[in-house]
KELUM-478883 format. One record per residue: residue in one letter; residue number from 0; x negated, z, y of N, C-alpha, C in turn. Coordinates in Angstrom, 3 decimals. Example, Ala and Ser with C-alpha at 12.3 -4.5 7.8 and 13.67 -1.06 7.14 Angstrom:
<pts>
+---+-----+----------+----------+----------+----------+----------+----------+----------+----------+----------+
! r !   k !      n.x !      n.z !      n.y !     ca.x !     ca.z !     ca.y !      c.x !      c.z !      c.y !
+---+-----+----------+----------+----------+----------+----------+----------+----------+----------+----------+
! A !   0 !  -13.190 !    7.800 !   -5.690 !  -12.300 !    7.800 !   -4.500 !  -13.200 !    7.800 !   -3.300 !
! S !   1 !  -12.850 !    7.080 !   -2.250 !  -13.670 !    7.140 !   -1.060 !  -12.900 !    7.870 !    0.030 !
+---+-----+----------+----------+----------+----------+----------+----------+----------+----------+----------+
</pts>
This chain:
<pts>
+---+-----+----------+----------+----------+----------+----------+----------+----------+----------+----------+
! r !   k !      n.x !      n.z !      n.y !     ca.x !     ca.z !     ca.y !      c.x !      c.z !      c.y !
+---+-----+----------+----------+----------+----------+----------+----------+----------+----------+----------+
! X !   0 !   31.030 !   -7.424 !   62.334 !   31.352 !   -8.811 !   62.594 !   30.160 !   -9.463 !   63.306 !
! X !   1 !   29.481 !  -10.575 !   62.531 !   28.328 !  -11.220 !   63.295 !   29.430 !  -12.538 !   64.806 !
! X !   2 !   28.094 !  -12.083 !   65.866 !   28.393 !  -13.103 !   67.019 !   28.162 !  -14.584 !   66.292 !
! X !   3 !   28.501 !  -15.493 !   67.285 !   28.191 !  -16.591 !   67.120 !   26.811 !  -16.939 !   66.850 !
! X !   4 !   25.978 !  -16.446 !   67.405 !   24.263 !  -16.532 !   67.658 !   23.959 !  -16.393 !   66.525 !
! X !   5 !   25.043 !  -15.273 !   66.034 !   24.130 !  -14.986 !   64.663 !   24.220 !  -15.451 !   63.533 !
! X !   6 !   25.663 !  -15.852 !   63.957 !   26.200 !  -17.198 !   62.669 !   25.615 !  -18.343 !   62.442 !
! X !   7 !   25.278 !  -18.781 !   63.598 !   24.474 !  -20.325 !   63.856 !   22.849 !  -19.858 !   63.344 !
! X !   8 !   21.918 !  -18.948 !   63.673 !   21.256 !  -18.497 !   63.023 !   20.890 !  -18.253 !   61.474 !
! X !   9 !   21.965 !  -17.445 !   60.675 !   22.005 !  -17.790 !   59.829 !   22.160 !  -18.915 !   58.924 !
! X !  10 !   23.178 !  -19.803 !   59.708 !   23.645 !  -20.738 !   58.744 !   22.495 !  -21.763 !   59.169 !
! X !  11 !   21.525 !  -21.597 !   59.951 !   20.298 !  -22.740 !   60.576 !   19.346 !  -22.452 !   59.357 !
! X !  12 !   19.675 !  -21.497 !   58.351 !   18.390 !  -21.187 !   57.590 !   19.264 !  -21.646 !   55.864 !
! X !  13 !   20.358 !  -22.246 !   55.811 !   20.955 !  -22.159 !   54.344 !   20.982 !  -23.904 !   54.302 !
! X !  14 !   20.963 !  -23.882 !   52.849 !   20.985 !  -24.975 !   52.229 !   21.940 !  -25.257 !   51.401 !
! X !  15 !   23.172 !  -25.829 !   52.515 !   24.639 !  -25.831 !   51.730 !   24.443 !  -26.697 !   50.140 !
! X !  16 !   24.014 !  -27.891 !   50.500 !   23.557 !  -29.021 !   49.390 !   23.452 !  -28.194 !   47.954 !
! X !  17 !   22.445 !  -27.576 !   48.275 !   21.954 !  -26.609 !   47.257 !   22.640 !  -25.494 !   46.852 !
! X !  18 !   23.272 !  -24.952 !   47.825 !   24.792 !  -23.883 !   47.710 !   25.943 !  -24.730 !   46.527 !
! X !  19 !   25.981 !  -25.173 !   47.103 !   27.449 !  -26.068 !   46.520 !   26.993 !  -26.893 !   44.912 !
! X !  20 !   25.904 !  -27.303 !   44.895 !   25.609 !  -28.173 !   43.895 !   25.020 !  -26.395 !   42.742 !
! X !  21 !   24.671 !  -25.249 !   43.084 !   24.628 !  -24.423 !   42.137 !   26.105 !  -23.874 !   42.114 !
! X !  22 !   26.959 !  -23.451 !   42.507 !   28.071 !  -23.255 !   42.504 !   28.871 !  -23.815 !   41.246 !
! X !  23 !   28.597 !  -25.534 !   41.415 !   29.239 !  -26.744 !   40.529 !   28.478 !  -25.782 !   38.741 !
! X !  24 !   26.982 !  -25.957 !   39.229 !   26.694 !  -25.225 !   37.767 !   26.964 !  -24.424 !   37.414 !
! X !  25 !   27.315 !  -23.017 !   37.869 !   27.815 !  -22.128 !   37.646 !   29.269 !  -21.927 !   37.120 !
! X !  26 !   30.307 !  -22.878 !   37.839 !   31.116 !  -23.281 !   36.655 !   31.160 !  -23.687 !   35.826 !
! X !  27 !   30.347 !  -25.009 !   35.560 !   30.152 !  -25.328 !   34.678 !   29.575 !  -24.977 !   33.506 !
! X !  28 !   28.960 !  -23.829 !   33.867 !   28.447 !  -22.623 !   32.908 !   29.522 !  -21.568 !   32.236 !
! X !  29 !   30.447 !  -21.478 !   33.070 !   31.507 !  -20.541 !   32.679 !   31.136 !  -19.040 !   33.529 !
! X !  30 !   30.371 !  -19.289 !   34.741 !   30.109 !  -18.499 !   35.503 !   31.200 !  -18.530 !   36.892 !
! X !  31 !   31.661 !  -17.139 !   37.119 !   32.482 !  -16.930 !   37.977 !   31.975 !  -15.907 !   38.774 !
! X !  32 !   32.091 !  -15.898 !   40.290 !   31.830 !  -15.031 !   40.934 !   33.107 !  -13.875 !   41.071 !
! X !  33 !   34.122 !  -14.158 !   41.265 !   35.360 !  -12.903 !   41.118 !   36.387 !  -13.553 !   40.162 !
! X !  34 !   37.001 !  -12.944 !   39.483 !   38.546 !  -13.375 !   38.678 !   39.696 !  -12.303 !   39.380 !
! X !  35 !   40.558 !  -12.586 !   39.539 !   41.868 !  -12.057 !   39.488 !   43.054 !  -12.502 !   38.668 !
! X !  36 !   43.413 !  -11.244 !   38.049 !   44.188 !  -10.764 !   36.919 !   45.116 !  -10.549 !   37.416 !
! X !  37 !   46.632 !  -10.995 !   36.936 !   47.630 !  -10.346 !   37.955 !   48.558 !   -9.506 !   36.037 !
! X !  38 !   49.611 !   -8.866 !   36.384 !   49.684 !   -8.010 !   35.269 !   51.743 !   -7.734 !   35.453 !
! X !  39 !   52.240 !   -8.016 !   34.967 !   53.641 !   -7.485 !   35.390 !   54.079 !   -6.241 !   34.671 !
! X !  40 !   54.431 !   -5.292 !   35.276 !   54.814 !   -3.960 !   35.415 !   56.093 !   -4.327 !   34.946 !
! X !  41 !   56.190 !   -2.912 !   34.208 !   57.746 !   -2.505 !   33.858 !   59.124 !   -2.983 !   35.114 !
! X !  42 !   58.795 !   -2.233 !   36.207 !   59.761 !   -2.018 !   36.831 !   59.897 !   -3.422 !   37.584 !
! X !  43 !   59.222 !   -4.703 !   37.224 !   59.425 !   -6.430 !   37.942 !   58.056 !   -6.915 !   38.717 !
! X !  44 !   57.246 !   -5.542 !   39.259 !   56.305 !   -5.494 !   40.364 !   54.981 !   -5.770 !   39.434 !
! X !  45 !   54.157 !   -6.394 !   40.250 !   53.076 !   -7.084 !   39.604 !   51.740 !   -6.125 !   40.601 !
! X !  46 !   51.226 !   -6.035 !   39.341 !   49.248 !   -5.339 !   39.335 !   48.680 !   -6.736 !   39.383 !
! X !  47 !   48.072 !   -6.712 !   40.854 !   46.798 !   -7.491 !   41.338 !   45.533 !   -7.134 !   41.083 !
! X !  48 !   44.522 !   -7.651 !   40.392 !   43.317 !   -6.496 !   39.839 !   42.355 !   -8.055 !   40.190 !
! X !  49 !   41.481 !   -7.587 !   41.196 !   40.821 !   -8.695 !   41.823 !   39.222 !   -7.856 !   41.299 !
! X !  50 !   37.967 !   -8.606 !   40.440 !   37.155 !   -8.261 !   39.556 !   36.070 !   -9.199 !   39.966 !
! X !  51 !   34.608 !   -8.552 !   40.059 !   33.633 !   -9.160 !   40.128 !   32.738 !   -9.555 !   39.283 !
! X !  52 !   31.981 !  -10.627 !   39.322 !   31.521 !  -11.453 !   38.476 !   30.327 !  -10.309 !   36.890 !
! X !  53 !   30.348 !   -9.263 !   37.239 !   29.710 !   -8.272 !   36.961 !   31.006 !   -7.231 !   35.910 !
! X !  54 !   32.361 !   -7.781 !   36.009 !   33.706 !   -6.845 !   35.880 !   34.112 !   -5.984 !   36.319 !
! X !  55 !   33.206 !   -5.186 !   37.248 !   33.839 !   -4.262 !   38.257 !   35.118 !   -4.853 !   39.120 !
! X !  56 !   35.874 !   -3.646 !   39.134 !   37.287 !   -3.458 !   39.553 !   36.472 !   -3.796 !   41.598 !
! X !  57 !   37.118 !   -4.495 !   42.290 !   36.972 !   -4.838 !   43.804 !   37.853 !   -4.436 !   44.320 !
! X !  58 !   39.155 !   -4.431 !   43.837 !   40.715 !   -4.148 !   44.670 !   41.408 !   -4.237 !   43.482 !
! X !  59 !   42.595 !   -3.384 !   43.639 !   43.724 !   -3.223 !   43.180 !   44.837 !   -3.138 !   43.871 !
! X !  60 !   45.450 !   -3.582 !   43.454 !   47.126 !   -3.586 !   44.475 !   48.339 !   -3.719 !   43.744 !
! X !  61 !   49.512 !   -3.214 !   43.951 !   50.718 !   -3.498 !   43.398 !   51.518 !   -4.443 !   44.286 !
! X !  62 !   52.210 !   -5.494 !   43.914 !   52.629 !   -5.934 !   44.428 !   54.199 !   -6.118 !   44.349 !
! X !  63 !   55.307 !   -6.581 !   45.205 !   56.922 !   -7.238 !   44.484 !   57.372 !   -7.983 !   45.403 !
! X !  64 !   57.847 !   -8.997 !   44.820 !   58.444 !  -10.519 !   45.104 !   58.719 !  -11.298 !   44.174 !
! X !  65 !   58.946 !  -12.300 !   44.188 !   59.384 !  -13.207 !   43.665 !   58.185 !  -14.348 !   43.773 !
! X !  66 !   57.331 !  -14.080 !   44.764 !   56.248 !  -14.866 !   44.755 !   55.013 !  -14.271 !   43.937 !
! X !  67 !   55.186 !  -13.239 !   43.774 !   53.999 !  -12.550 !   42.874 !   54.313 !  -12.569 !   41.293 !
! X !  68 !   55.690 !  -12.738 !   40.734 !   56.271 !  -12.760 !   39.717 !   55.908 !  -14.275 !   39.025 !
! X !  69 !   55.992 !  -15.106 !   40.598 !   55.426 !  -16.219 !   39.810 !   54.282 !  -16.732 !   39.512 !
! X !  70 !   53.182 !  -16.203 !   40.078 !   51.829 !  -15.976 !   39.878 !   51.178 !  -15.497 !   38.624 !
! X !  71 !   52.091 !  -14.619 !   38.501 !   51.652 !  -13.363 !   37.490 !   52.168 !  -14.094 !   35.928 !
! X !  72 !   53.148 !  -14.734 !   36.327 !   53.732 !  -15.331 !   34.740 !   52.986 !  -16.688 !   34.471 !
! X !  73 !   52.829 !  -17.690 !   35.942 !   51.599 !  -18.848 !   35.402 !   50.555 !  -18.465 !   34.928 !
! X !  74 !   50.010 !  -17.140 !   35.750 !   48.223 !  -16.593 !   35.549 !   48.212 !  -16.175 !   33.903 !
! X !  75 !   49.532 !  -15.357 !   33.274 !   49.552 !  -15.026 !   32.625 !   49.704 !  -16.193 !   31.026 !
! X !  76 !   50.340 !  -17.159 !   31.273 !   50.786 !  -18.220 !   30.509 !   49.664 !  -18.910 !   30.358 !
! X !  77 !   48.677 !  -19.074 !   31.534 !   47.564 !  -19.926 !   31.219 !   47.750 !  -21.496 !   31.229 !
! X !  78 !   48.416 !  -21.579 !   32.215 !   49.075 !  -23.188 !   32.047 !   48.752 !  -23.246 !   33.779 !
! X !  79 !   48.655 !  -24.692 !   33.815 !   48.127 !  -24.977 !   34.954 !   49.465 !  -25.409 !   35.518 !
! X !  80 !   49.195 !  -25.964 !   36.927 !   50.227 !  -25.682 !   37.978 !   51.612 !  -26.874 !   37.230 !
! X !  81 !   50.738 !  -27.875 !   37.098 !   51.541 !  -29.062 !   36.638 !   52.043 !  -28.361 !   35.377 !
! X !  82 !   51.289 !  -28.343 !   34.433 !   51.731 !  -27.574 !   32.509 !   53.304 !  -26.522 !   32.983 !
! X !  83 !   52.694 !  -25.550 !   33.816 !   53.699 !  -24.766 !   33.865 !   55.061 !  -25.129 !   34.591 !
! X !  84 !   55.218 !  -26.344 !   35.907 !   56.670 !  -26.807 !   36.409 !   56.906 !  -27.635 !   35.218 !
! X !  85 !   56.467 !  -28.315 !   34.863 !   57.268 !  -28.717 !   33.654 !   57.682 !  -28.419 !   32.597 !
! X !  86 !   56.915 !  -27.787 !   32.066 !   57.913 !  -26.436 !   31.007 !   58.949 !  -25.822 !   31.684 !
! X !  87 !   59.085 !  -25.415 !   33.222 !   59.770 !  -24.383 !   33.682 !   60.876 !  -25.696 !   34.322 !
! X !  88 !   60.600 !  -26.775 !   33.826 !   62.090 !  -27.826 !   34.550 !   61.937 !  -27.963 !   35.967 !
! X !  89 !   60.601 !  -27.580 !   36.850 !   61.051 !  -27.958 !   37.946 !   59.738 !  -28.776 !   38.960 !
! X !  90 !   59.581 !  -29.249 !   39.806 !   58.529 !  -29.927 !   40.219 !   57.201 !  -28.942 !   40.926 !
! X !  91 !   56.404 !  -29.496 !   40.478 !   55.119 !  -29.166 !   40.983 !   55.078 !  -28.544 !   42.348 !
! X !  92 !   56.148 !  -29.587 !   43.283 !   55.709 !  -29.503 !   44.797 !   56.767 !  -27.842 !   44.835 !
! X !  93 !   57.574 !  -27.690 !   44.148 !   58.600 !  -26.405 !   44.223 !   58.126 !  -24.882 !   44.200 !
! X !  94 !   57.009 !  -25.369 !   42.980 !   56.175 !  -24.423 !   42.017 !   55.424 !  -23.749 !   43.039 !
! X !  95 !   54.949 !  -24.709 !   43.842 !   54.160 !  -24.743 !   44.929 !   54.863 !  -23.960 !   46.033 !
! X !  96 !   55.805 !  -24.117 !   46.418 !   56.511 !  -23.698 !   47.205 !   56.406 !  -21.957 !   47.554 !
! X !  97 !   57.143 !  -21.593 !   45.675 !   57.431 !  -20.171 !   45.281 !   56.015 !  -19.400 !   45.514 !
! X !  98 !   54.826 !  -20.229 !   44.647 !   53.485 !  -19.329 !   44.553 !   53.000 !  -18.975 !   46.007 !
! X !  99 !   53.511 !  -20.016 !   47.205 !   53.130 !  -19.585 !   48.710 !   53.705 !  -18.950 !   49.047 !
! X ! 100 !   55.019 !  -18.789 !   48.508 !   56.007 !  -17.788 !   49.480 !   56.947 !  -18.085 !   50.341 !
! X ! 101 !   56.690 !  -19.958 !   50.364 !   57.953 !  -20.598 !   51.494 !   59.510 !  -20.932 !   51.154 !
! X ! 102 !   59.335 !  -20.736 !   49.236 !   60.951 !  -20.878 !   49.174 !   60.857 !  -19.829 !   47.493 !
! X ! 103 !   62.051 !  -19.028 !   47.441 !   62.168 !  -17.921 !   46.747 !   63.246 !  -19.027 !   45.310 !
! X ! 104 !   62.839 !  -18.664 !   44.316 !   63.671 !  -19.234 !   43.118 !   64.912 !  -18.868 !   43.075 !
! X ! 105 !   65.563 !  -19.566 !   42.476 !   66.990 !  -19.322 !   42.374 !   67.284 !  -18.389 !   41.156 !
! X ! 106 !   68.830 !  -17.686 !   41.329 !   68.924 !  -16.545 !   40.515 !   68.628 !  -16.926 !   39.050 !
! X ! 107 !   69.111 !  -18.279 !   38.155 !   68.437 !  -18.347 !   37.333 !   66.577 !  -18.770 !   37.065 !
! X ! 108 !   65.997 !  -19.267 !   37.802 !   64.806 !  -19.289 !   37.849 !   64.132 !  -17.688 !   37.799 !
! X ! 109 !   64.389 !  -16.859 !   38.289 !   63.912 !  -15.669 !   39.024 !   64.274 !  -15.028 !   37.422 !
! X ! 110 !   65.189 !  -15.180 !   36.494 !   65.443 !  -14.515 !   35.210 !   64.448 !  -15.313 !   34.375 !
! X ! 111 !   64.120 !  -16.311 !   34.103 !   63.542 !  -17.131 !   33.476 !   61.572 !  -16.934 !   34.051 !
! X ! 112 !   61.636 !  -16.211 !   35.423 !   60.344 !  -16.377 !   35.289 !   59.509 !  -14.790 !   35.094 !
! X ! 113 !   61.013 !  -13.659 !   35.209 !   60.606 !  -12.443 !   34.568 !   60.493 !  -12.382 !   33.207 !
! X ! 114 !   61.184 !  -13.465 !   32.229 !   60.804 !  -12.924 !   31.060 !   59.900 !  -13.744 !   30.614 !
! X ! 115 !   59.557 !  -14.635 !   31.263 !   57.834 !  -15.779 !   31.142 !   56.517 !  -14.922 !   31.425 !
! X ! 116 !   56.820 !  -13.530 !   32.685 !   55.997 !  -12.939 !   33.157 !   55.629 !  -12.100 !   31.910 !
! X ! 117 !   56.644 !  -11.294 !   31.061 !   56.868 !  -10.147 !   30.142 !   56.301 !  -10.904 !   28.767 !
! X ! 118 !   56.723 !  -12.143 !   28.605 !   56.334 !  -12.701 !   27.293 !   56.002 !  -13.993 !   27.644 !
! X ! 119 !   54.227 !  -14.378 !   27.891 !   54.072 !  -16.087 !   28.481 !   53.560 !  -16.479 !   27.242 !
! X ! 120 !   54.015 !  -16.216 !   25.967 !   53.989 !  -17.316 !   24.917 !   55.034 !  -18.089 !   24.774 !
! X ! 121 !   55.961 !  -17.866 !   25.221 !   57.806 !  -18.549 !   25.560 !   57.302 !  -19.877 !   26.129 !
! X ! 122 !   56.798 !  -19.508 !   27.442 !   56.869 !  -20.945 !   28.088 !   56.056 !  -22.144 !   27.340 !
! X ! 123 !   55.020 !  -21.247 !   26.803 !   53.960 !  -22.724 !   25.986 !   54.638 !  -23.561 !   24.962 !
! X ! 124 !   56.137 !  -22.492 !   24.328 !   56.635 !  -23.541 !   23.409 !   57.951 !  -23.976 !   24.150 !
! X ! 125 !   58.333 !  -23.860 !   24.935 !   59.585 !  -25.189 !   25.869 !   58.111 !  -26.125 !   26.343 !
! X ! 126 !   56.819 !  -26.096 !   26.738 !   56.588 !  -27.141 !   27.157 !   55.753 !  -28.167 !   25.978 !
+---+-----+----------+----------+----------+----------+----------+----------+----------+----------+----------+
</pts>
């Protein structure tokens, strides 16, 4: 863990401007520094597979919730936050809710977003 001294030090020598404005290109290139893949498992529980810009494996983790289920079925569907509450009938700010972890879906949501997780070509045609 760097001290303060050494933080201010370092960061006395970087050129955010220039950080941030190659960054912008680098997306815009289709350049990514890490991706994470999330994967739903047989048994409901979701494979976190966090990958560097190179494809090496960084971390792996298993995960289970109801908040990882819903991660794993947007990540998987390929629909963005908005694309996917509205196919799934419910609001953005909700969607939002579940993917943080502050409010858990209801028993039919929670069926509807395991078999979105298992098969996310479903959701692209309700939306």
């Amino acid at each position: 863990m760097m001290t303060d001294a050494q933080l201010q030090a370092r960061d006395a020598q970087r050129d955010i401007g220039a950080e941030l404005l190659q960054a912008v290109r680098d997306l815009q290139a289709g350049r990514q520094g890490r991706k994470t893949v999330f994967e739903t498992l047989a048994d409901g529980s979701v494979r976190r597979t966090v990958m560097a810009a190179d494809g090496s494996v960084q971390t792996q983790d298993v995960l289970t919730g109801p908040q990882w289920q819903v991660l794993a079925a947007r990540s998987q569907s390929g629909l963005s936050q908005a694309q996917f509450a509205r196919a799934a009938g419910v609001s953005v700010r909700t969607l939002q809710e579940w993917e943080q972890g502050r409010k858990m879906p209801s028993g039919p949501a929670q069926s509807l977003l395991k078999l979105v997780s298992r098969h996310p070509e479903l959701l692209a045609e309700l939306g």
